[in-house]
N, C-alpha and C positions, 0 to 999 in steps of 0.2 A: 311272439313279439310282446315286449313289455307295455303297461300300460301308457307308460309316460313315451312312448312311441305313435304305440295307436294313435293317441290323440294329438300329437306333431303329423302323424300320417295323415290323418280325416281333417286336419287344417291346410294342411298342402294340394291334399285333394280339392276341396269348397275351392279356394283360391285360387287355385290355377285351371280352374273347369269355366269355359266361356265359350259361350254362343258360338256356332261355328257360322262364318260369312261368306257366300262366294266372292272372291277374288282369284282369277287368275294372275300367275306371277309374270307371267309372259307384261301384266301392265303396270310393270312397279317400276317408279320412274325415280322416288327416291326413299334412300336407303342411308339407316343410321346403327354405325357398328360400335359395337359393345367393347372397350378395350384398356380399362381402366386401374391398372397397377401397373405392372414392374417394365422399364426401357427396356429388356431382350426383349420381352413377349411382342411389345411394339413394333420391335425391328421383325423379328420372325411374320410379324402379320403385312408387314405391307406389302409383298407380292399381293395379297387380298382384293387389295384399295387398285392398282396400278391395271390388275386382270380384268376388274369387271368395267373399271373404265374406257379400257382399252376397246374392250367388247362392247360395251353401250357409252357413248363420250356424251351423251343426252343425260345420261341416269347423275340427279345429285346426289354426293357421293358427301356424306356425316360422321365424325366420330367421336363418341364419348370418350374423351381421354383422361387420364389425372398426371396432376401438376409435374408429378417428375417426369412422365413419361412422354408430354403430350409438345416437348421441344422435338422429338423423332421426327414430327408429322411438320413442323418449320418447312418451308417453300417444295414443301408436296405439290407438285401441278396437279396429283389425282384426287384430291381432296377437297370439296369446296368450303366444308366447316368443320372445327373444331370446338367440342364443347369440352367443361371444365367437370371433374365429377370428383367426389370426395367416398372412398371407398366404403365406409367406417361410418359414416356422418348423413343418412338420409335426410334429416331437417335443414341437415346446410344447403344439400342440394334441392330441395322440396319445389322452389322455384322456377329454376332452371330446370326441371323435371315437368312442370306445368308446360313452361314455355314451348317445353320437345312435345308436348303433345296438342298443341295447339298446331304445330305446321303441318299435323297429319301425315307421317311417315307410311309409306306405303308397307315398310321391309322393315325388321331389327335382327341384326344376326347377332347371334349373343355364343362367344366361343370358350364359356368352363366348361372343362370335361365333366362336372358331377352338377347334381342340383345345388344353387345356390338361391339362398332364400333371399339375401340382400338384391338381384340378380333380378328375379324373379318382383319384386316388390315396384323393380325400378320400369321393369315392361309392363306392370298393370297400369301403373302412371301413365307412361307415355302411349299408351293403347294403339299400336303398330296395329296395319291389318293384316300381317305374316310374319312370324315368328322362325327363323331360321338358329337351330343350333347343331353342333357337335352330337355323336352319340356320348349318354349319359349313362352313368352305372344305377345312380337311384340314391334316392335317400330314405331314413326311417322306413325301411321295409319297401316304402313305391317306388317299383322304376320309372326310368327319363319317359319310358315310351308311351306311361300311364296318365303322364302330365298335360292336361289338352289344350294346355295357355301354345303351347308349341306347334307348330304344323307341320314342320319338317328337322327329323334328326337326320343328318349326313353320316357318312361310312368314319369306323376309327378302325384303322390297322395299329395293334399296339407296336408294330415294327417301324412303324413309319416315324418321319419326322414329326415335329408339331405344325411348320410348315405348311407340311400335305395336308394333315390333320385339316387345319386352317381353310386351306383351299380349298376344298372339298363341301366347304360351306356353300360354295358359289356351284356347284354341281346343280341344284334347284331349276338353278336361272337357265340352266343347258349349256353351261362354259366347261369349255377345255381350255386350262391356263396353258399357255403358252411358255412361259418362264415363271419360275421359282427361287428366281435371284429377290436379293432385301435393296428397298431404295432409304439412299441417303440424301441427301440435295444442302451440301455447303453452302453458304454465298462466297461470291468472289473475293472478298476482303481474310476469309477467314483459310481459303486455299494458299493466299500470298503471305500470311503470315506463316503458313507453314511451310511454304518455298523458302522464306528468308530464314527461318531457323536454321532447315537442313543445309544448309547452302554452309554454312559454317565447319561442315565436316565432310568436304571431298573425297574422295575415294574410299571413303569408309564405308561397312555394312551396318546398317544401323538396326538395332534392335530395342522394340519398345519393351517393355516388362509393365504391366499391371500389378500393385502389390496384393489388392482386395478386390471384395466381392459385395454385394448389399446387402449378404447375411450374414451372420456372425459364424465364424470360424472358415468362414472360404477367403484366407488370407496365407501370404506370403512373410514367414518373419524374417526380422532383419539380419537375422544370422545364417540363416537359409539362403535369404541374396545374394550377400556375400562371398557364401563358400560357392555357389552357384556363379557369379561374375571373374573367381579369380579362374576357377574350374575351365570355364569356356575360353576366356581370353588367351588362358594358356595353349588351346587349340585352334584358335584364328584371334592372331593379334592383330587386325585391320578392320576389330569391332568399334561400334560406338553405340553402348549401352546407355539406352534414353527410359527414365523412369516416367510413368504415369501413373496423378494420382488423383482425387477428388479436389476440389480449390479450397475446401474447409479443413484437408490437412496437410496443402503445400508444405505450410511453412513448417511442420516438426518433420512431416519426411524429406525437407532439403537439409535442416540440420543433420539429420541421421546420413544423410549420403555424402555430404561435406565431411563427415566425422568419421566416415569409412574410408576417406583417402585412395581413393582411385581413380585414377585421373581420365578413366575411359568410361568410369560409371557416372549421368550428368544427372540433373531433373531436367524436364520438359519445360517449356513456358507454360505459365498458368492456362491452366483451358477452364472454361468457366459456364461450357455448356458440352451436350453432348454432340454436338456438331464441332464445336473447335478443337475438340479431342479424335473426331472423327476425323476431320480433315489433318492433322498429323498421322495418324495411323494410316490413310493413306501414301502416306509419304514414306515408311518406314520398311524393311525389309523383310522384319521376322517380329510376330507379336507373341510373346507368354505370360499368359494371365491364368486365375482361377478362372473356374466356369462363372462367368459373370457377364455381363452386356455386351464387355469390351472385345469379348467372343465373337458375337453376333455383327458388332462393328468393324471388325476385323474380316470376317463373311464376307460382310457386303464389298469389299472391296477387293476378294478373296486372295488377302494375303496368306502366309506361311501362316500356322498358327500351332505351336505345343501349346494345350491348355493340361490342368490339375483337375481332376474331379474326383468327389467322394465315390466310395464305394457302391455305387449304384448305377446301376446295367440303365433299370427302366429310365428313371431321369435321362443316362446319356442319350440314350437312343431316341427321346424327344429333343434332346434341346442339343447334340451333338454340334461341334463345326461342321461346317458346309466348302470352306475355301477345298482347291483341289489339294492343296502341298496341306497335310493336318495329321496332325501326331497328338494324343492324351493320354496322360498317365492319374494313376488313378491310386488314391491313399486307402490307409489300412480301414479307414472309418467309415459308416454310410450316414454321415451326419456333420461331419469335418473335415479337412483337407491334412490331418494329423496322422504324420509315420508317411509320406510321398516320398517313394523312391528316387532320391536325387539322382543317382546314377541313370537311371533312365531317364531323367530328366532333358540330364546335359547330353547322353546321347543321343535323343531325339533331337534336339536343337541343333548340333552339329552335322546331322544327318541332311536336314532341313536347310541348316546355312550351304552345305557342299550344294543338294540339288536347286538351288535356287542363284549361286554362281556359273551352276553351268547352263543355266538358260539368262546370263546376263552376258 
Protein backbone atom coordinates (compact mmCIF):
# COMPACT_ATOMS: atom_id res chain seq x y z
CA UNK A 1 0.00 0.00 0.00
CA UNK A 2 1.19 3.27 -0.87
CA UNK A 3 1.71 5.88 1.53
CA UNK A 4 -0.82 8.31 0.36
CA UNK A 5 -3.23 5.32 0.91
CA UNK A 6 -2.14 4.38 4.33
CA UNK A 7 -2.97 7.57 5.60
CA UNK A 8 -6.74 7.93 3.57
CA UNK A 9 -6.78 4.26 5.20
CA UNK A 10 -6.05 5.28 9.10
CA UNK A 11 -8.55 8.36 8.43
CA UNK A 12 -11.33 5.99 7.55
CA UNK A 13 -10.46 3.85 10.14
CA UNK A 14 -10.51 6.86 13.29
CA UNK A 15 -13.70 8.08 11.64
CA UNK A 16 -15.91 5.46 11.14
CA UNK A 17 -14.71 3.51 14.64
CA UNK A 18 -17.60 4.33 17.29
CA UNK A 19 -18.71 3.15 20.57
CA UNK A 20 -20.76 0.27 20.15
CA UNK A 21 -24.48 0.72 21.89
CA UNK A 22 -26.95 -1.88 22.81
CA UNK A 23 -29.95 -1.55 20.76
CA UNK A 24 -32.03 -4.20 19.60
CA UNK A 25 -33.40 -3.75 15.97
CA UNK A 26 -36.45 -5.73 16.91
CA UNK A 27 -37.20 -1.76 18.59
CA UNK A 28 -36.61 0.56 15.67
CA UNK A 29 -39.55 2.40 15.17
CA UNK A 30 -38.09 4.85 12.71
CA UNK A 31 -35.97 4.54 9.96
CA UNK A 32 -34.30 6.98 7.32
CA UNK A 33 -33.09 5.62 3.97
CA UNK A 34 -30.14 6.78 2.05
CA UNK A 35 -31.08 7.42 -1.70
CA UNK A 36 -29.86 10.33 -3.16
CA UNK A 37 -28.88 10.51 -6.97
CA UNK A 38 -30.13 9.04 -10.13
CA UNK A 39 -34.51 8.37 -10.79
CA UNK A 40 -33.82 4.46 -11.79
CA UNK A 41 -31.96 3.75 -8.64
CA UNK A 42 -35.17 5.37 -6.94
CA UNK A 43 -37.66 3.50 -8.85
CA UNK A 44 -35.45 0.13 -8.33
CA UNK A 45 -35.68 0.82 -4.45
CA UNK A 46 -39.13 1.37 -3.64
CA UNK A 47 -40.15 -2.16 -3.28
CA UNK A 48 -37.77 -1.32 -0.07
CA UNK A 49 -40.13 1.56 1.50
CA UNK A 50 -43.60 -0.50 0.59
CA UNK A 51 -42.03 -4.03 2.22
CA UNK A 52 -41.11 -2.84 5.53
CA UNK A 53 -44.15 -0.90 5.82
CA UNK A 54 -46.23 -3.45 4.83
CA UNK A 55 -44.59 -5.49 7.65
CA UNK A 56 -44.45 -2.85 10.44
CA UNK A 57 -47.28 0.12 9.31
CA UNK A 58 -46.21 1.72 13.07
CA UNK A 59 -42.49 2.04 11.70
CA UNK A 60 -41.81 5.93 10.26
CA UNK A 61 -40.66 5.41 7.16
CA UNK A 62 -37.74 8.61 5.79
CA UNK A 63 -35.95 9.27 2.88
CA UNK A 64 -32.96 11.24 1.94
CA UNK A 65 -33.77 12.00 -1.61
CA UNK A 66 -32.08 14.55 -4.34
CA UNK A 67 -34.00 16.98 -6.37
CA UNK A 68 -34.09 14.99 -9.45
CA UNK A 69 -34.86 12.00 -7.98
CA UNK A 70 -37.08 12.58 -5.11
CA UNK A 71 -40.49 13.43 -7.45
CA UNK A 72 -40.44 9.10 -7.63
CA UNK A 73 -41.34 9.21 -3.94
CA UNK A 74 -44.69 11.97 -4.86
CA UNK A 75 -48.06 10.41 -3.17
CA UNK A 76 -45.95 7.38 -1.91
CA UNK A 77 -48.58 6.29 0.89
CA UNK A 78 -45.24 4.13 2.36
CA UNK A 79 -43.29 7.09 2.90
CA UNK A 80 -43.98 9.55 5.63
CA UNK A 81 -40.89 12.18 4.80
CA UNK A 82 -38.96 13.14 2.26
CA UNK A 83 -35.77 15.08 2.67
CA UNK A 84 -33.84 17.16 0.15
CA UNK A 85 -30.02 16.28 -0.03
CA UNK A 86 -27.44 17.67 -2.46
CA UNK A 87 -24.86 15.11 -3.40
CA UNK A 88 -21.80 17.09 -4.08
CA UNK A 89 -22.46 20.00 -1.57
CA UNK A 90 -22.18 19.00 2.26
CA UNK A 91 -22.33 22.74 3.39
CA UNK A 92 -25.54 23.18 1.57
CA UNK A 93 -26.86 20.32 3.27
CA UNK A 94 -25.06 20.87 6.74
CA UNK A 95 -28.54 22.03 8.19
CA UNK A 96 -30.86 19.75 7.13
CA UNK A 97 -28.28 17.22 8.29
CA UNK A 98 -28.40 18.89 11.96
CA UNK A 99 -32.08 18.78 11.65
CA UNK A 100 -31.94 14.69 10.79
CA UNK A 101 -30.20 14.32 13.71
CA UNK A 102 -32.03 15.90 16.17
CA UNK A 103 -35.28 13.49 15.44
CA UNK A 104 -33.13 10.77 16.51
CA UNK A 105 -33.48 7.91 13.91
CA UNK A 106 -33.42 4.73 15.37
CA UNK A 107 -32.20 3.06 11.62
CA UNK A 108 -30.17 4.54 8.54
CA UNK A 109 -29.82 2.04 5.75
CA UNK A 110 -27.42 3.42 3.38
CA UNK A 111 -27.38 1.30 -0.12
CA UNK A 112 -23.73 2.10 -2.16
CA UNK A 113 -22.27 -0.90 -2.99
CA UNK A 114 -18.41 0.36 -2.06
CA UNK A 115 -17.29 2.82 0.60
CA UNK A 116 -18.24 6.25 0.20
CA UNK A 117 -16.73 8.94 2.03
CA UNK A 118 -19.47 11.72 1.34
CA UNK A 119 -21.91 8.75 2.52
CA UNK A 120 -20.25 8.05 5.40
CA UNK A 121 -19.57 11.95 6.56
CA UNK A 122 -23.44 12.20 6.27
CA UNK A 123 -24.34 9.17 8.99
CA UNK A 124 -21.70 10.69 11.56
CA UNK A 125 -24.03 13.90 11.25
CA UNK A 126 -27.09 12.41 11.58
CA UNK A 127 -25.82 9.67 14.40
CA UNK A 128 -28.50 6.68 13.70
CA UNK A 129 -28.38 4.06 16.40
CA UNK A 130 -28.03 1.22 13.60
CA UNK A 131 -26.30 1.48 10.50
CA UNK A 132 -27.70 -0.97 7.95
CA UNK A 133 -25.91 -1.26 4.50
CA UNK A 134 -25.12 -3.42 1.31
CA UNK A 135 -22.08 -5.69 1.42
CA UNK A 136 -19.14 -3.44 0.55
CA UNK A 137 -15.70 -4.26 -1.47
CA UNK A 138 -13.61 -1.60 0.59
CA UNK A 139 -11.76 1.24 -0.07
CA UNK A 140 -7.88 2.35 0.27
CA UNK A 141 -6.92 -1.14 1.20
CA UNK A 142 -10.01 -1.48 4.22
CA UNK A 143 -12.72 -3.48 3.64
CA UNK A 144 -16.68 -2.62 4.29
CA UNK A 145 -16.62 -5.25 6.97
CA UNK A 146 -13.46 -3.33 8.89
CA UNK A 147 -15.68 -0.23 9.11
CA UNK A 148 -17.41 -0.20 12.69
CA UNK A 149 -19.67 3.06 11.90
CA UNK A 150 -21.82 0.05 10.32
CA UNK A 151 -23.59 -2.77 12.23
CA UNK A 152 -24.87 -4.73 9.69
CA UNK A 153 -23.71 -5.67 5.93
CA UNK A 154 -26.41 -7.59 4.12
CA UNK A 155 -25.76 -10.52 1.37
CA UNK A 156 -24.66 -9.15 -2.39
CA UNK A 157 -25.21 -11.95 -5.05
CA UNK A 158 -23.28 -10.26 -7.90
CA UNK A 159 -26.07 -12.26 -10.11
CA UNK A 160 -28.71 -10.74 -8.61
CA UNK A 161 -30.73 -7.71 -9.39
CA UNK A 162 -30.00 -4.45 -7.54
CA UNK A 163 -33.50 -4.84 -6.51
CA UNK A 164 -32.77 -7.92 -4.45
CA UNK A 165 -29.47 -6.43 -3.62
CA UNK A 166 -31.62 -3.56 -2.08
CA UNK A 167 -34.08 -5.66 -0.20
CA UNK A 168 -31.95 -7.62 1.45
CA UNK A 169 -31.22 -4.54 3.47
CA UNK A 170 -34.38 -5.26 5.29
CA UNK A 171 -33.31 -9.04 6.06
CA UNK A 172 -31.97 -7.40 9.58
CA UNK A 173 -35.41 -6.53 10.57
CA UNK A 174 -36.44 -10.41 9.91
CA UNK A 175 -38.55 -9.51 6.60
CA UNK A 176 -39.26 -11.70 3.70
CA UNK A 177 -40.50 -9.16 1.07
CA UNK A 178 -43.35 -10.35 -0.34
CA UNK A 179 -43.12 -8.61 -3.70
CA UNK A 180 -40.49 -7.06 -5.72
CA UNK A 181 -42.55 -5.11 -8.07
CA UNK A 182 -41.51 -0.78 -8.28
CA UNK A 183 -44.36 1.57 -6.99
CA UNK A 184 -45.35 4.49 -9.04
CA UNK A 185 -48.50 6.53 -7.64
CA UNK A 186 -49.82 9.11 -10.55
CA UNK A 187 -52.58 11.40 -9.49
CA UNK A 188 -55.65 11.30 -11.14
CA UNK A 189 -55.36 14.46 -13.38
CA UNK A 190 -52.24 13.30 -14.83
CA UNK A 191 -53.71 9.50 -15.80
CA UNK A 192 -56.64 11.53 -17.72
CA UNK A 193 -54.45 13.38 -19.53
CA UNK A 194 -53.02 10.49 -20.79
CA UNK A 195 -56.35 8.93 -21.47
CA UNK A 196 -57.20 11.88 -23.56
CA UNK A 197 -54.01 11.94 -25.68
CA UNK A 198 -54.26 8.06 -26.47
CA UNK A 199 -57.74 8.28 -27.16
CA UNK A 200 -56.69 10.20 -30.49
CA UNK A 201 -55.31 7.05 -31.98
CA UNK A 202 -57.98 4.06 -32.07
CA UNK A 203 -56.96 0.88 -33.08
CA UNK A 204 -53.67 1.68 -33.28
CA UNK A 205 -50.47 -0.15 -31.35
CA UNK A 206 -48.64 2.55 -29.84
CA UNK A 207 -45.19 2.65 -29.24
CA UNK A 208 -43.23 4.98 -26.97
CA UNK A 209 -39.36 5.43 -28.03
CA UNK A 210 -37.01 7.23 -25.45
CA UNK A 211 -34.29 9.04 -27.42
CA UNK A 212 -31.76 9.49 -24.35
CA UNK A 213 -30.36 8.54 -21.29
CA UNK A 214 -28.92 10.95 -18.24
CA UNK A 215 -25.46 10.07 -19.42
CA UNK A 216 -23.63 11.11 -22.16
CA UNK A 217 -23.59 8.66 -25.03
CA UNK A 218 -26.71 6.40 -23.97
CA UNK A 219 -28.63 8.18 -26.83
CA UNK A 220 -30.63 7.28 -29.72
CA UNK A 221 -29.51 9.50 -33.07
CA UNK A 222 -31.85 10.84 -35.35
CA UNK A 223 -30.80 9.01 -38.09
CA UNK A 224 -30.95 5.80 -36.30
CA UNK A 225 -34.84 6.71 -35.52
CA UNK A 226 -35.67 7.00 -38.57
CA UNK A 227 -34.16 4.16 -40.42
CA UNK A 228 -35.55 2.22 -37.17
CA UNK A 229 -39.50 3.94 -37.61
CA UNK A 230 -39.58 3.41 -41.47
CA UNK A 231 -37.94 -0.30 -40.87
CA UNK A 232 -40.84 -1.34 -38.29
CA UNK A 233 -43.72 0.34 -39.86
CA UNK A 234 -42.97 -1.47 -42.94
CA UNK A 235 -43.90 -4.64 -40.82
CA UNK A 236 -47.07 -3.53 -38.76
CA UNK A 237 -48.64 -0.54 -40.42
CA UNK A 238 -51.32 -0.21 -37.57
CA UNK A 239 -48.15 1.51 -35.40
CA UNK A 240 -48.38 4.82 -33.73
CA UNK A 241 -44.94 5.86 -32.90
CA UNK A 242 -44.93 8.28 -29.75
CA UNK A 243 -41.61 10.08 -28.96
CA UNK A 244 -40.48 10.82 -25.43
CA UNK A 245 -38.29 13.31 -24.38
CA UNK A 246 -37.02 15.59 -21.40
CA UNK A 247 -39.23 19.11 -21.40
CA UNK A 248 -35.83 21.07 -21.74
CA UNK A 249 -35.56 19.56 -25.18
CA UNK A 250 -39.21 19.21 -26.44
CA UNK A 251 -38.91 21.87 -28.53
CA UNK A 252 -35.76 20.92 -31.06
CA UNK A 253 -36.69 17.12 -30.94
CA UNK A 254 -40.32 18.22 -32.26
CA UNK A 255 -38.65 20.10 -34.89
CA UNK A 256 -36.52 17.12 -35.83
CA UNK A 257 -39.61 14.81 -35.90
CA UNK A 258 -41.66 17.32 -37.87
CA UNK A 259 -38.65 17.42 -40.29
CA UNK A 260 -38.54 13.69 -40.81
CA UNK A 261 -42.09 13.74 -42.35
CA UNK A 262 -43.71 10.64 -40.97
CA UNK A 263 -46.89 10.84 -40.34
CA UNK A 264 -47.09 7.79 -37.78
CA UNK A 265 -43.95 9.05 -36.07
CA UNK A 266 -45.61 11.97 -33.49
CA UNK A 267 -44.14 13.71 -30.08
CA UNK A 268 -45.83 13.00 -26.89
CA UNK A 269 -47.44 15.97 -24.89
CA UNK A 270 -44.99 17.66 -22.91
CA UNK A 271 -44.42 15.64 -19.67
CA UNK A 272 -42.69 17.89 -17.16
CA UNK A 273 -42.15 15.43 -14.49
CA UNK A 274 -41.39 11.85 -13.97
CA UNK A 275 -44.84 10.92 -13.07
CA UNK A 276 -46.65 12.55 -16.16
CA UNK A 277 -44.18 10.73 -18.35
CA UNK A 278 -45.08 7.75 -16.29
CA UNK A 279 -48.56 7.88 -16.42
CA UNK A 280 -48.36 7.88 -20.59
CA UNK A 281 -46.05 4.89 -20.55
CA UNK A 282 -48.57 3.45 -18.82
CA UNK A 283 -50.85 3.83 -21.54
CA UNK A 284 -48.54 2.73 -24.33
CA UNK A 285 -48.01 -0.73 -25.82
CA UNK A 286 -44.31 -1.26 -26.35
CA UNK A 287 -41.55 0.96 -24.83
CA UNK A 288 -37.52 1.36 -26.45
CA UNK A 289 -35.32 3.33 -24.85
CA UNK A 290 -31.45 3.30 -23.86
CA UNK A 291 -30.92 1.75 -20.42
CA UNK A 292 -32.21 4.80 -18.65
CA UNK A 293 -35.01 5.50 -15.85
CA UNK A 294 -37.52 5.12 -18.57
CA UNK A 295 -36.52 1.28 -18.12
CA UNK A 296 -37.34 1.24 -14.76
CA UNK A 297 -40.79 3.18 -15.44
CA UNK A 298 -41.73 1.06 -17.99
CA UNK A 299 -41.07 -2.06 -15.10
CA UNK A 300 -43.13 -0.83 -12.97
CA UNK A 301 -45.95 -0.98 -15.06
CA UNK A 302 -44.47 -4.19 -16.82
CA UNK A 303 -44.79 -3.09 -20.09
CA UNK A 304 -43.10 -4.68 -23.41
CA UNK A 305 -39.72 -3.34 -23.12
CA UNK A 306 -36.50 -3.57 -26.01
CA UNK A 307 -33.99 -1.55 -24.26
CA UNK A 308 -30.09 -0.71 -25.87
CA UNK A 309 -27.28 -1.16 -23.48
CA UNK A 310 -23.53 -0.87 -23.63
CA UNK A 311 -21.36 -3.65 -23.51
CA UNK A 312 -21.59 -4.57 -20.15
CA UNK A 313 -22.86 -7.99 -18.65
CA UNK A 314 -22.27 -6.63 -14.93
CA UNK A 315 -24.12 -3.31 -15.21
CA UNK A 316 -27.10 -5.36 -17.11
CA UNK A 317 -27.43 -7.79 -14.70
CA UNK A 318 -27.99 -5.20 -11.81
CA UNK A 319 -30.02 -2.81 -13.53
CA UNK A 320 -31.71 -5.25 -16.21
CA UNK A 321 -35.67 -4.86 -17.09
CA UNK A 322 -37.91 -6.54 -14.97
CA UNK A 323 -41.38 -6.38 -17.14
CA UNK A 324 -42.26 -10.12 -18.24
CA UNK A 325 -42.45 -9.35 -22.29
CA UNK A 326 -38.22 -7.83 -22.42
CA UNK A 327 -35.76 -8.03 -25.06
CA UNK A 328 -31.94 -5.81 -24.99
CA UNK A 329 -29.53 -5.48 -27.30
CA UNK A 330 -26.40 -4.52 -26.51
CA UNK A 331 -23.69 -2.05 -28.58
CA UNK A 332 -20.24 -2.66 -29.70
CA UNK A 333 -19.02 -0.35 -26.74
CA UNK A 334 -18.74 -0.71 -22.82
CA UNK A 335 -19.10 2.85 -22.39
CA UNK A 336 -21.54 4.06 -25.26
CA UNK A 337 -24.64 2.79 -26.99
CA UNK A 338 -22.15 3.09 -30.35
CA UNK A 339 -22.28 0.32 -33.46
CA UNK A 340 -26.16 -1.17 -31.72
CA UNK A 341 -27.28 -3.75 -33.88
CA UNK A 342 -30.34 -2.36 -35.63
CA UNK A 343 -31.35 -5.36 -37.10
CA UNK A 344 -31.75 -6.89 -33.87
CA UNK A 345 -33.21 -4.10 -32.81
CA UNK A 346 -36.37 -4.06 -35.05
CA UNK A 347 -36.37 -7.73 -34.64
CA UNK A 348 -36.94 -7.73 -31.18
CA UNK A 349 -39.65 -5.16 -31.29
CA UNK A 350 -41.61 -6.90 -33.94
CA UNK A 351 -41.28 -10.10 -31.96
CA UNK A 352 -42.55 -8.21 -29.02
CA UNK A 353 -45.39 -6.36 -30.98
CA UNK A 354 -46.81 -10.01 -32.49
CA UNK A 355 -46.53 -11.53 -28.67
CA UNK A 356 -48.31 -8.72 -27.21
CA UNK A 357 -51.27 -8.82 -29.95
CA UNK A 358 -51.88 -12.09 -29.26
CA UNK A 359 -52.71 -11.64 -25.52
CA UNK A 360 -54.82 -8.45 -26.76
Amino acid sequence: MSLKNYIKASFLKFFTNKISKKFDIKDVKKVLFLRYDRIGDMIITTPVFRELKLFSPEMKISVIASETNQTVLLNNPYIDDIYINHKNNLFKDFLILLYLRKQKFDACVEFDHSVIPHAILRLLIIKPKIIISVFKEGRYGVKGEDLNLYDYFTKKNKKSHCRDIWLETLSPFGLEPQSNSYDLFCTEAQKKEARKFIKNFPEKFLIGINLEGAVEGKKIHYEDLENFCKSIFSFHNDIKIIILTAPNKFKSVNEKIIKMGLDYVIMSYRTDSILDVSALIEKLDLIVTPDTSIVHIASAFDKPIVSIHENNQDSYHFFAPTSKLNRTVFSESKNSLKNYPMHELIGYCSELINLKKKKL
